[in-house]
N, CA, C and O atoms as CSV, one atom per row, in Angstrom:
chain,resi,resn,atom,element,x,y,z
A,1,UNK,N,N,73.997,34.578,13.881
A,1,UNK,CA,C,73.294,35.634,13.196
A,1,UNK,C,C,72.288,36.233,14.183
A,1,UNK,O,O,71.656,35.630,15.050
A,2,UNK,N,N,72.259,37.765,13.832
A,2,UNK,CA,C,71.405,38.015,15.192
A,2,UNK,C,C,69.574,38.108,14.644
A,2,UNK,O,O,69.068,37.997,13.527
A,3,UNK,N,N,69.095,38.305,15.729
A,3,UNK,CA,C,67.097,37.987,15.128
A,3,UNK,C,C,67.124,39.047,13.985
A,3,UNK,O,O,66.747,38.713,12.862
A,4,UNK,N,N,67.398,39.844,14.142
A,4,UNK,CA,C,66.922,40.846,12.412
A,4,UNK,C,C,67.595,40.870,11.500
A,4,UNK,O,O,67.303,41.532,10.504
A,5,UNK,N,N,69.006,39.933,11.630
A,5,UNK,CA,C,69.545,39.868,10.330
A,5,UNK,C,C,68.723,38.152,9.801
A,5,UNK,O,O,68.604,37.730,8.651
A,6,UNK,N,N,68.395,37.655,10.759
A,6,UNK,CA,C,67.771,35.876,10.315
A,6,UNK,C,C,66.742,36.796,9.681
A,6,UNK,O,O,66.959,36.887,8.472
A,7,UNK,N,N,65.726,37.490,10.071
A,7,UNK,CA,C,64.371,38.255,9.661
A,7,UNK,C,C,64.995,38.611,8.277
A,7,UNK,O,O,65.218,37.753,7.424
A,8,UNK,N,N,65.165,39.458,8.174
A,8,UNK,CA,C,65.895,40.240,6.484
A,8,UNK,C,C,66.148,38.929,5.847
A,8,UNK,O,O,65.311,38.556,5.026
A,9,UNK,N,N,67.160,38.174,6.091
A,9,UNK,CA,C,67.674,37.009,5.354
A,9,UNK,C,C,67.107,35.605,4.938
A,9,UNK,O,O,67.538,34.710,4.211
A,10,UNK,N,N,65.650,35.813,5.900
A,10,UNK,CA,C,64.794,34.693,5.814
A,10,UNK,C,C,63.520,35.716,4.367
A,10,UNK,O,O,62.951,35.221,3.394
A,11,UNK,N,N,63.512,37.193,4.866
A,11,UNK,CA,C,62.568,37.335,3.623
A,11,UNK,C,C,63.116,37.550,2.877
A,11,UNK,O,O,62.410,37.147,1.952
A,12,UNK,N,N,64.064,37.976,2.402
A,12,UNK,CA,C,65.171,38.243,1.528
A,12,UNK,C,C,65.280,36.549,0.096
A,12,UNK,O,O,65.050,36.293,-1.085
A,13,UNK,N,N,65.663,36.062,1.058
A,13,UNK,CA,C,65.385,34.211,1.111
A,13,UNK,C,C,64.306,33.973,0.051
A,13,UNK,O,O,64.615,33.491,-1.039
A,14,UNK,N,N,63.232,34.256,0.309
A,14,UNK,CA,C,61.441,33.526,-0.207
A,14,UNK,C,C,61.781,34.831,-1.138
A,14,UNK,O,O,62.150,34.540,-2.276
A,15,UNK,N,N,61.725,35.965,-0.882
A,15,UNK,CA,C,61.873,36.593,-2.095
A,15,UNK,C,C,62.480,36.463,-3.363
A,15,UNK,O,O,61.854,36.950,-4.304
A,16,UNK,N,N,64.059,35.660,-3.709
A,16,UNK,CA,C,64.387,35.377,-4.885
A,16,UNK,C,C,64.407,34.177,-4.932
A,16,UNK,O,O,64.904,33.514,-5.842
A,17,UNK,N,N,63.681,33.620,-3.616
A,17,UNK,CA,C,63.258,31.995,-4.193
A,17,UNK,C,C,62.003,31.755,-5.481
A,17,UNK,O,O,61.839,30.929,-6.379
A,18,UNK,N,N,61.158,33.152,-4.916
A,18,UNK,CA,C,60.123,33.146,-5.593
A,18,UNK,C,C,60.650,33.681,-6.908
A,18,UNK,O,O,60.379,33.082,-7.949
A,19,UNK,N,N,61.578,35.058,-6.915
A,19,UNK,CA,C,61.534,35.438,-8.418
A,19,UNK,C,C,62.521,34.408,-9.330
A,19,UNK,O,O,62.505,34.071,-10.514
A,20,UNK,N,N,63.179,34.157,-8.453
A,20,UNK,CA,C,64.260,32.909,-9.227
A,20,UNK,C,C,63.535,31.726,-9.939
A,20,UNK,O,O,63.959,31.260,-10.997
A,21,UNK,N,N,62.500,31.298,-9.352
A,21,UNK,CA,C,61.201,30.106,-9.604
A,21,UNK,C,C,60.540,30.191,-10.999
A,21,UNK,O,O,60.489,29.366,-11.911
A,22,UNK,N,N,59.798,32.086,-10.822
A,22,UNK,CA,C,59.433,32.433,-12.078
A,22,UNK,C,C,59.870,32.456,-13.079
A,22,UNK,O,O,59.285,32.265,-14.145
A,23,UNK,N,N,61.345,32.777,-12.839
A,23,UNK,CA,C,62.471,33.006,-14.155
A,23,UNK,C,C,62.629,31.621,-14.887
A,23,UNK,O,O,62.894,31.552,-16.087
A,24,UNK,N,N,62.408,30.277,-13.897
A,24,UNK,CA,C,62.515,29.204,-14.868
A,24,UNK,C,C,61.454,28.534,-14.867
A,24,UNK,O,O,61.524,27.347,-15.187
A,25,UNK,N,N,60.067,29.173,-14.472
A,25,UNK,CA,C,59.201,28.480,-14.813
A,25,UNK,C,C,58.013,28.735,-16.063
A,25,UNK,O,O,57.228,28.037,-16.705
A,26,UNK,N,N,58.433,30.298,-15.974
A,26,UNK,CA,C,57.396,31.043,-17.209
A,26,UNK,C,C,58.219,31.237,-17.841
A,26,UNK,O,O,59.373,31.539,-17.539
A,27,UNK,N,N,57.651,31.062,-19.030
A,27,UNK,CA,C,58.377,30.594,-20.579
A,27,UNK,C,C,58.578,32.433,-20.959
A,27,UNK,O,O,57.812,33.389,-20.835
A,28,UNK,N,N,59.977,32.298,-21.452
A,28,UNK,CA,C,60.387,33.483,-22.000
A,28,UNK,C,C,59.779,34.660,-22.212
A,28,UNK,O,O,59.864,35.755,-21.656
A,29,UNK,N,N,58.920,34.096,-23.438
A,29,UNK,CA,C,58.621,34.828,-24.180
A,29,UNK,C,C,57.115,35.553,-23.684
A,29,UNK,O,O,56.767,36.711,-23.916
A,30,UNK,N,N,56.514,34.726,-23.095
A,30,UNK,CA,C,55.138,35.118,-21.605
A,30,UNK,C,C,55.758,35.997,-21.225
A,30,UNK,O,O,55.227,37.105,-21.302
A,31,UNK,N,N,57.169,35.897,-20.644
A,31,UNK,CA,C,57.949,37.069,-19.304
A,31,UNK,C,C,58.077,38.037,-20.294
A,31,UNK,O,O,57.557,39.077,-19.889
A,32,UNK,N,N,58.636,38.184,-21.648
A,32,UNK,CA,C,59.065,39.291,-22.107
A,32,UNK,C,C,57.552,39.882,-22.684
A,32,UNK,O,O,57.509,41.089,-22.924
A,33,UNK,N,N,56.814,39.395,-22.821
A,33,UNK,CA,C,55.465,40.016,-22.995
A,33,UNK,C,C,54.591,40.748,-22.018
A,33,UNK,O,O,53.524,41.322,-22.236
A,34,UNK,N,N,55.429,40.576,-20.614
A,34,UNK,CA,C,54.567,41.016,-19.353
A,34,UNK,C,C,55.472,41.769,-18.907
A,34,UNK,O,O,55.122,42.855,-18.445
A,35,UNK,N,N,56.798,41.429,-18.919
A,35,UNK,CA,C,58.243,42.353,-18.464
A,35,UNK,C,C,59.089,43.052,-19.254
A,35,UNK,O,O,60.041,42.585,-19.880
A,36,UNK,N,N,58.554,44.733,-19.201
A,36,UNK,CA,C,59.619,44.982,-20.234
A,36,UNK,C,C,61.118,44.679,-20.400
A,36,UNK,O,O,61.585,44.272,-21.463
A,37,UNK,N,N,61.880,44.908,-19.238
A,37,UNK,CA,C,63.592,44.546,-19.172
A,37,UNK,C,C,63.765,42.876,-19.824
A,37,UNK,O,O,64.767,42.359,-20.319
A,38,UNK,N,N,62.944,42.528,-19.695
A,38,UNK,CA,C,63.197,40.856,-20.092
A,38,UNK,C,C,63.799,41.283,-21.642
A,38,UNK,O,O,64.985,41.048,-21.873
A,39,UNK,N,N,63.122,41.783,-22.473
A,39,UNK,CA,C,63.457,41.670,-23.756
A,39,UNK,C,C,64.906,42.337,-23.517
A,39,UNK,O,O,65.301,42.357,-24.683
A,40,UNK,N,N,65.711,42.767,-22.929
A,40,UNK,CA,C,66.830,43.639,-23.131
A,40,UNK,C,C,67.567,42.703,-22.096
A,40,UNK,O,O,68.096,43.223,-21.113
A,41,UNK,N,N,67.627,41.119,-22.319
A,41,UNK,CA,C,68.606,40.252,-22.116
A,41,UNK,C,C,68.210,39.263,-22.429
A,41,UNK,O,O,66.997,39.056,-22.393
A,42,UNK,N,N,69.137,38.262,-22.867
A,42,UNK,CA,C,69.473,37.113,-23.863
A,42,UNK,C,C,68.606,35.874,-22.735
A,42,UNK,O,O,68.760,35.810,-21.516
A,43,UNK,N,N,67.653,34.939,-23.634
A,43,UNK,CA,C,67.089,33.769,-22.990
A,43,UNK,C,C,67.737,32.768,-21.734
A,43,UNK,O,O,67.091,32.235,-20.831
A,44,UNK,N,N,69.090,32.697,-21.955
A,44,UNK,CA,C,69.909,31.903,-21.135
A,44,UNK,C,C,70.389,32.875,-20.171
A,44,UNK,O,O,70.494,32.516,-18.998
A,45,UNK,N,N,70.786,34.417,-20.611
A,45,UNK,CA,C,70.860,34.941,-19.108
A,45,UNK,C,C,69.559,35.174,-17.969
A,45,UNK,O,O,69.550,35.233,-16.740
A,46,UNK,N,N,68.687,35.255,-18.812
A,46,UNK,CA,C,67.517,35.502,-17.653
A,46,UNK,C,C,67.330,34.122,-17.252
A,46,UNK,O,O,66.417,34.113,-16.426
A,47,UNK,N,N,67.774,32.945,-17.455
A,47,UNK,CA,C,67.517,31.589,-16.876
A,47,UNK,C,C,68.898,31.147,-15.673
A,47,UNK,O,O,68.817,30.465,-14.652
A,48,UNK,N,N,69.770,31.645,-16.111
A,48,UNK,CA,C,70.970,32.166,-15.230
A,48,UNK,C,C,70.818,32.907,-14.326
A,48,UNK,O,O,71.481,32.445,-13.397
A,49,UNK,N,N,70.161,34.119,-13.914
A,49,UNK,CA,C,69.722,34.603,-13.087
A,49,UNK,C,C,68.548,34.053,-12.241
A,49,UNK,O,O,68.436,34.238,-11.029
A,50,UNK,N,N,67.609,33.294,-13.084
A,50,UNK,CA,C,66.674,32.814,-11.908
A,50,UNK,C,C,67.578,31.581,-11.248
A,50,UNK,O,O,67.359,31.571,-10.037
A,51,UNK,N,N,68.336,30.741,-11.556
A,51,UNK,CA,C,68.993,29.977,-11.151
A,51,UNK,C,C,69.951,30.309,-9.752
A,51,UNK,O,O,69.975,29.659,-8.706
A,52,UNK,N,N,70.704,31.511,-10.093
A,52,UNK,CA,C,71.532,32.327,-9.515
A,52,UNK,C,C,70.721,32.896,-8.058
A,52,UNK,O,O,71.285,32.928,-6.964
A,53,UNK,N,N,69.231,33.349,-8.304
A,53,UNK,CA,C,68.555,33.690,-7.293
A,53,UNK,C,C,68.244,32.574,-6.488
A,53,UNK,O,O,68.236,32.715,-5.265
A,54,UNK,N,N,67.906,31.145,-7.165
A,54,UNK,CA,C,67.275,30.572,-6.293
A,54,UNK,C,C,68.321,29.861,-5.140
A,54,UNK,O,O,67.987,29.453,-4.027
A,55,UNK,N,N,69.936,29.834,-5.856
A,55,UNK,CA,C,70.998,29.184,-5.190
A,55,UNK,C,C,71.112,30.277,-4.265
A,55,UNK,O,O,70.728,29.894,-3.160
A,56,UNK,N,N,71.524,31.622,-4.253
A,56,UNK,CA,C,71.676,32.831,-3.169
A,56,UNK,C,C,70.524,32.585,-2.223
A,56,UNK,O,O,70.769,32.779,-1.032
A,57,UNK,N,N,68.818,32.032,-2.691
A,57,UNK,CA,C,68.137,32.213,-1.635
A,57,UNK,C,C,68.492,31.179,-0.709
A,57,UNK,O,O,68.591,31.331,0.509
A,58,UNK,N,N,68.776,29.562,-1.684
A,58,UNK,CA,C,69.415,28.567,-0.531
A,58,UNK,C,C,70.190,29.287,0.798
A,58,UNK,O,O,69.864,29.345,1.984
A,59,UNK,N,N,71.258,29.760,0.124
A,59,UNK,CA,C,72.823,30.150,0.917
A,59,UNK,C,C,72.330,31.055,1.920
A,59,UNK,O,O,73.046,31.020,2.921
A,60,UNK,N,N,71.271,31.931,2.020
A,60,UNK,CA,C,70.546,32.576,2.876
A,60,UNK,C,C,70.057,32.138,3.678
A,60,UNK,O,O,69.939,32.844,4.680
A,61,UNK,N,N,69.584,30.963,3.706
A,61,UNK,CA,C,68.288,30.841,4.547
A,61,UNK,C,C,68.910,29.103,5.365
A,61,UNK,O,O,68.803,28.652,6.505
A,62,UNK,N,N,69.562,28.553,4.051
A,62,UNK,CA,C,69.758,27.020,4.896
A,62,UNK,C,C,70.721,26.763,5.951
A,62,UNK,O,O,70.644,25.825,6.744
A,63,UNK,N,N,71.745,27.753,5.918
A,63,UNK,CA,C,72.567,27.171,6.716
A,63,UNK,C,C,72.724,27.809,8.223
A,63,UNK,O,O,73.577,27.640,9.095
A,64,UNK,N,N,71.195,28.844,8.137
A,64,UNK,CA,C,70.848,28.922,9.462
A,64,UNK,C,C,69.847,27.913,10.214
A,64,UNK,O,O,70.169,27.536,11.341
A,65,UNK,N,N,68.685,27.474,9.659
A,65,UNK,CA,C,68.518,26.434,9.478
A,65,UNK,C,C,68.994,25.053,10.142
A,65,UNK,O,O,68.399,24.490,11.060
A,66,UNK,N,N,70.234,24.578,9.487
A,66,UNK,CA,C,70.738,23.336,9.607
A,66,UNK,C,C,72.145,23.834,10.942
A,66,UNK,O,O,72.990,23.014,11.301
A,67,UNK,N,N,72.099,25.226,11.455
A,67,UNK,CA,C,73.043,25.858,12.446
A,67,UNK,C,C,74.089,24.933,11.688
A,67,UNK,O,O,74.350,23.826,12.160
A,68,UNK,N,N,74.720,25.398,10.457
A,68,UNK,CA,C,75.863,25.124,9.892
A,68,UNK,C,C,76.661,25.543,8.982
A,68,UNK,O,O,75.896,26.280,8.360
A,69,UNK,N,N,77.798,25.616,8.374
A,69,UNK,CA,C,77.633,26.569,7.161
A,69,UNK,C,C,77.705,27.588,7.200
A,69,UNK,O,O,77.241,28.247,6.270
A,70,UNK,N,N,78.467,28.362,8.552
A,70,UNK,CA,C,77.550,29.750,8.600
A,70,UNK,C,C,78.242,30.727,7.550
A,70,UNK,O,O,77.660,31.778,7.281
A,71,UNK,N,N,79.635,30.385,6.859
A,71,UNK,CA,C,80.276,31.013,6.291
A,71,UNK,C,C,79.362,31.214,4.460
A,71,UNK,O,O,79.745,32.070,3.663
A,72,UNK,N,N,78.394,30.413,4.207
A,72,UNK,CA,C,77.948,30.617,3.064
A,72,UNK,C,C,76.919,32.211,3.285
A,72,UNK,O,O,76.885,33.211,2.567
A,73,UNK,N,N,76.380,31.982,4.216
A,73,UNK,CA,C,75.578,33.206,4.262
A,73,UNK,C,C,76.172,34.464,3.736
A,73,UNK,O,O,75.664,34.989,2.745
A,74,UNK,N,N,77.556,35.163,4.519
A,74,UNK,CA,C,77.569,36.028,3.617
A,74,UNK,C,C,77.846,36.137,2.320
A,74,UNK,O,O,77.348,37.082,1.708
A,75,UNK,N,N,78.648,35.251,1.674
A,75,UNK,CA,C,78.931,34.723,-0.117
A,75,UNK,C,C,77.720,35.138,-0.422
A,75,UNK,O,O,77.545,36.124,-1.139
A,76,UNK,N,N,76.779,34.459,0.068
A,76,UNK,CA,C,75.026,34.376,-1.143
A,76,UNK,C,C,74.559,35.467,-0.901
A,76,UNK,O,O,73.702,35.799,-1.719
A,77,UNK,N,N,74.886,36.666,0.414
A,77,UNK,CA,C,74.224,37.871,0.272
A,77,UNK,C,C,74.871,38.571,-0.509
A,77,UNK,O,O,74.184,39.340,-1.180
A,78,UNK,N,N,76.260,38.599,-0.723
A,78,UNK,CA,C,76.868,39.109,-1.334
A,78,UNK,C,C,76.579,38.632,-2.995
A,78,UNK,O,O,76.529,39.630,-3.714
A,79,UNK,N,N,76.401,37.472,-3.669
A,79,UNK,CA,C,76.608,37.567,-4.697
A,79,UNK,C,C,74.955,38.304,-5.364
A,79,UNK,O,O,74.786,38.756,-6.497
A,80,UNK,N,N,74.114,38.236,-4.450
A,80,UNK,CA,C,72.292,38.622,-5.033
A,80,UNK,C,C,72.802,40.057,-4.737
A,80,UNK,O,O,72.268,40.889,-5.469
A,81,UNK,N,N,73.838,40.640,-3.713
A,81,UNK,CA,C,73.824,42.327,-4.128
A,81,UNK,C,C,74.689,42.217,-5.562
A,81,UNK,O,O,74.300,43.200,-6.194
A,82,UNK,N,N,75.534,41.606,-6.271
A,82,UNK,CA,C,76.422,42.047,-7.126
A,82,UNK,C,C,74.748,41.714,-8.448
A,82,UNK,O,O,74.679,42.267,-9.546
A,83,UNK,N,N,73.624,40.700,-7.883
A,83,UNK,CA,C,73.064,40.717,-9.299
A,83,UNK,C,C,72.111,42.032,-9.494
A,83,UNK,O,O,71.707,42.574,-10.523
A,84,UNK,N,N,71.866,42.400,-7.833
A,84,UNK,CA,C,70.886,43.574,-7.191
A,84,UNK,C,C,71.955,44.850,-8.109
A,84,UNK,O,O,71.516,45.495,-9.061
A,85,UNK,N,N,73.089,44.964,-7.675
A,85,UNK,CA,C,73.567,45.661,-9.156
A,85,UNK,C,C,73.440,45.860,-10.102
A,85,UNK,O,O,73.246,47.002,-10.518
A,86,UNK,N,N,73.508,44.624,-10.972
A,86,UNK,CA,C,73.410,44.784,-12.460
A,86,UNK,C,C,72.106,44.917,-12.494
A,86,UNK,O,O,71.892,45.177,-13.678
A,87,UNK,N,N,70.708,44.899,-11.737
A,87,UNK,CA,C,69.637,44.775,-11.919
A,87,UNK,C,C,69.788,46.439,-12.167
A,87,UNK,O,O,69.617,46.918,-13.288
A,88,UNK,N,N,70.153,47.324,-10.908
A,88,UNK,CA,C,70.316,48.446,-10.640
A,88,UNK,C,C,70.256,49.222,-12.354
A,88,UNK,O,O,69.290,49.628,-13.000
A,89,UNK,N,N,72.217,49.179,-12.785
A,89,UNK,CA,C,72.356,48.933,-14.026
A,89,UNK,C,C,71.294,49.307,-15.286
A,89,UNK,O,O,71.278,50.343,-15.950
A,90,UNK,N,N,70.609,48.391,-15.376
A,90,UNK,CA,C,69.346,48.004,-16.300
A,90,UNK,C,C,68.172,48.576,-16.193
A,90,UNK,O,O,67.518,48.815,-17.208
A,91,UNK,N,N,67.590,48.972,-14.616
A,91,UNK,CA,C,66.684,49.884,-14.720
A,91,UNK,C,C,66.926,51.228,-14.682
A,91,UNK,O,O,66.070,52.101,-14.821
A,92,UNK,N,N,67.889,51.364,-14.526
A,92,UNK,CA,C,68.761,52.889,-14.909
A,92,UNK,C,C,68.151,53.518,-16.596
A,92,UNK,O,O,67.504,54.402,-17.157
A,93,UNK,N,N,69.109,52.025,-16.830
A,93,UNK,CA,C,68.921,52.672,-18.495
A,93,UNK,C,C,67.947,52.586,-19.151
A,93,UNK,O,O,67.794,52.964,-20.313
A,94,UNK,N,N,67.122,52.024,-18.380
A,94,UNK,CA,C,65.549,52.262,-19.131
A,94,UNK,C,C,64.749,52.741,-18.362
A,94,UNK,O,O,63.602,52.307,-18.263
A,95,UNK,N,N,65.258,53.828,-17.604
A,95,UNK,CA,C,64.026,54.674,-16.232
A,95,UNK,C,C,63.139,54.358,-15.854
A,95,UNK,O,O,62.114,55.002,-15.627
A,96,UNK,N,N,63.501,52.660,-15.631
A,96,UNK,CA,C,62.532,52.414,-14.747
A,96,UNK,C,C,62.280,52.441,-12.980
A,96,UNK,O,O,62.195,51.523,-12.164
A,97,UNK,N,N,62.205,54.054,-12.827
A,97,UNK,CA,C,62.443,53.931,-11.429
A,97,UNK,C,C,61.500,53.840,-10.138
A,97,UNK,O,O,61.411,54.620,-9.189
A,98,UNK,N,N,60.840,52.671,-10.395
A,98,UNK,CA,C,60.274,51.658,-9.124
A,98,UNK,C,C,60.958,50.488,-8.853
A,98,UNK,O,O,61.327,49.907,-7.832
A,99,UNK,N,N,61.062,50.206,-10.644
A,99,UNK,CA,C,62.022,48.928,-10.231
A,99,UNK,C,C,63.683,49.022,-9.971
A,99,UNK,O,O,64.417,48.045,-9.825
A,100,UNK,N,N,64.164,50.661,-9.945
A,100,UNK,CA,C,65.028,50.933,-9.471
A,100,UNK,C,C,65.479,50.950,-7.536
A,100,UNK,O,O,66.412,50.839,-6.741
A,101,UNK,N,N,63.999,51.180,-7.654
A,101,UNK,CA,C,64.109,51.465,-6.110
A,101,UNK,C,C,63.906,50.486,-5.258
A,101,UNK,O,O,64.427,50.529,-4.143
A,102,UNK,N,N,63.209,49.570,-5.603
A,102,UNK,CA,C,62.920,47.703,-5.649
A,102,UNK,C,C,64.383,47.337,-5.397
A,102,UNK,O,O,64.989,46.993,-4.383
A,103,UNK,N,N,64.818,47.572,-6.948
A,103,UNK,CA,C,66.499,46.498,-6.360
A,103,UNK,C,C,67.253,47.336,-5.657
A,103,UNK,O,O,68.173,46.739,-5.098
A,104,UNK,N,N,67.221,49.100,-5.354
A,104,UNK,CA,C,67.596,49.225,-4.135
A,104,UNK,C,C,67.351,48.861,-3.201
A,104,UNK,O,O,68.347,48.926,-2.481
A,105,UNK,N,N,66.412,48.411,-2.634
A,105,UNK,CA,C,66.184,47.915,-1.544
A,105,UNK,C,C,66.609,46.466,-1.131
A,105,UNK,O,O,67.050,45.921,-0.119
A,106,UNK,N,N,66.378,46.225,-1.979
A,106,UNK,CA,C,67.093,44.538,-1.655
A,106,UNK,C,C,68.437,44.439,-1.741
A,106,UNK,O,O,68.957,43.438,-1.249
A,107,UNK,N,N,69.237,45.406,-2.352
A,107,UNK,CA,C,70.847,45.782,-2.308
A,107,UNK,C,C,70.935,46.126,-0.764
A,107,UNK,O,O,71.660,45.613,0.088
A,108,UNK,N,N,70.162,46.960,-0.662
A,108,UNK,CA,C,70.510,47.033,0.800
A,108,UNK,C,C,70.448,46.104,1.973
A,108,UNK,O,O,71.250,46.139,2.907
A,109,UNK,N,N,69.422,45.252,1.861
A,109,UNK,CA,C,69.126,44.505,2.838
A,109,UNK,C,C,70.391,43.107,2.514
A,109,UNK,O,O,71.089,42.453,3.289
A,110,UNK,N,N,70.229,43.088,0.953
A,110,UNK,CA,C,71.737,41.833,1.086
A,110,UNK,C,C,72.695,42.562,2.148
A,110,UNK,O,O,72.923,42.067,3.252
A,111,UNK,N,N,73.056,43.380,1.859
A,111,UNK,CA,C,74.760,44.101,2.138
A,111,UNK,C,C,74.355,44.228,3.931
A,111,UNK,O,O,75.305,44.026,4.687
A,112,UNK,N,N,73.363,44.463,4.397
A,112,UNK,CA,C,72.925,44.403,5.762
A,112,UNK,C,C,73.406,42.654,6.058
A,112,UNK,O,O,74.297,42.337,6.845
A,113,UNK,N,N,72.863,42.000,5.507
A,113,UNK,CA,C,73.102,40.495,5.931
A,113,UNK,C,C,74.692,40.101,5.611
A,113,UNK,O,O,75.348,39.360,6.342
A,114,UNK,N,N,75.084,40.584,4.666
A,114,UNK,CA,C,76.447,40.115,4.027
A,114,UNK,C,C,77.720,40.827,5.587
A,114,UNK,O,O,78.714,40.205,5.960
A,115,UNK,N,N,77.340,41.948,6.077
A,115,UNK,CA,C,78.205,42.955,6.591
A,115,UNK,C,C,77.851,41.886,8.433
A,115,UNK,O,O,78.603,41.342,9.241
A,116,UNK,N,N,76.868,42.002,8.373
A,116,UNK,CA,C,75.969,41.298,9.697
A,116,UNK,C,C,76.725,40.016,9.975
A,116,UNK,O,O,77.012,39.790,11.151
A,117,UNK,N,N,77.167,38.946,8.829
A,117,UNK,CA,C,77.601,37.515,9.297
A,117,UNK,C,C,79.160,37.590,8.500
A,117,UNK,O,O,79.421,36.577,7.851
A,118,UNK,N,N,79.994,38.458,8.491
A,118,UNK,CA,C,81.121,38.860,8.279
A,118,UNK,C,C,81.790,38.270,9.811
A,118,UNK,O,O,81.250,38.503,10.893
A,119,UNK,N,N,83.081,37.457,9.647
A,119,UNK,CA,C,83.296,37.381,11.148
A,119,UNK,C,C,83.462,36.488,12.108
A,119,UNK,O,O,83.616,36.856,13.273
């Protein structure tokens, strides 16, 4: 992997380590009181998704790391752009567009890492 795709993929990494963390550590109904989109998906999918983030941030970050593995890296960038999608999706339909432009950005930077360790 070259230095600015490890860079992207290492913050990329702590980034849905962290939001993945929140998703199963603050209780639902706290998140849907502070987050509007929360209420416009079911308790077990938003616990599925923080789960989902925190395994993609593994697949990012460890198996450069442990110089092993290198084939998981792109899988896990790839599967946080397919959730960076549906995130997409969702703030669409409720115009929320910062947090549209948020998970654009991190769509992009997966698909930079995913395209980067292709190979």
């Amino acid at each position: 992997m070259t230095g600015t795709a490890w860079i992207v993929a290492f913050c990329l990494g702590m980034f849905f380590l962290a939001t993945g963390a929140m998703k199963l550590i603050v209780p639902f109904e706290q998140g849907r009181a502070h987050v509007g989109w929360i209420g416009d998906v079911p308790a077990g999918r938003y616990r599925l998704i923080g789960w989902l983030e925190i395994t993609g941030a593994i697949g990012l970050v460890f198996p450069t790391l442990v110089d092993a593995f290198d084939w998981v890296v792109p899988i896990a960038a790839g599967g946080l752009a397919a959730i960076m999608v549906g995130a997409m999706s969702l703030h669409v339909r409720r115009h929320e567009w910062g947090s549209l432009l948020l998970a654009s950005v991190l769509l992009a930077g997966c698909a930079f890492v995913a395209v980067g360790n292709l190979g």
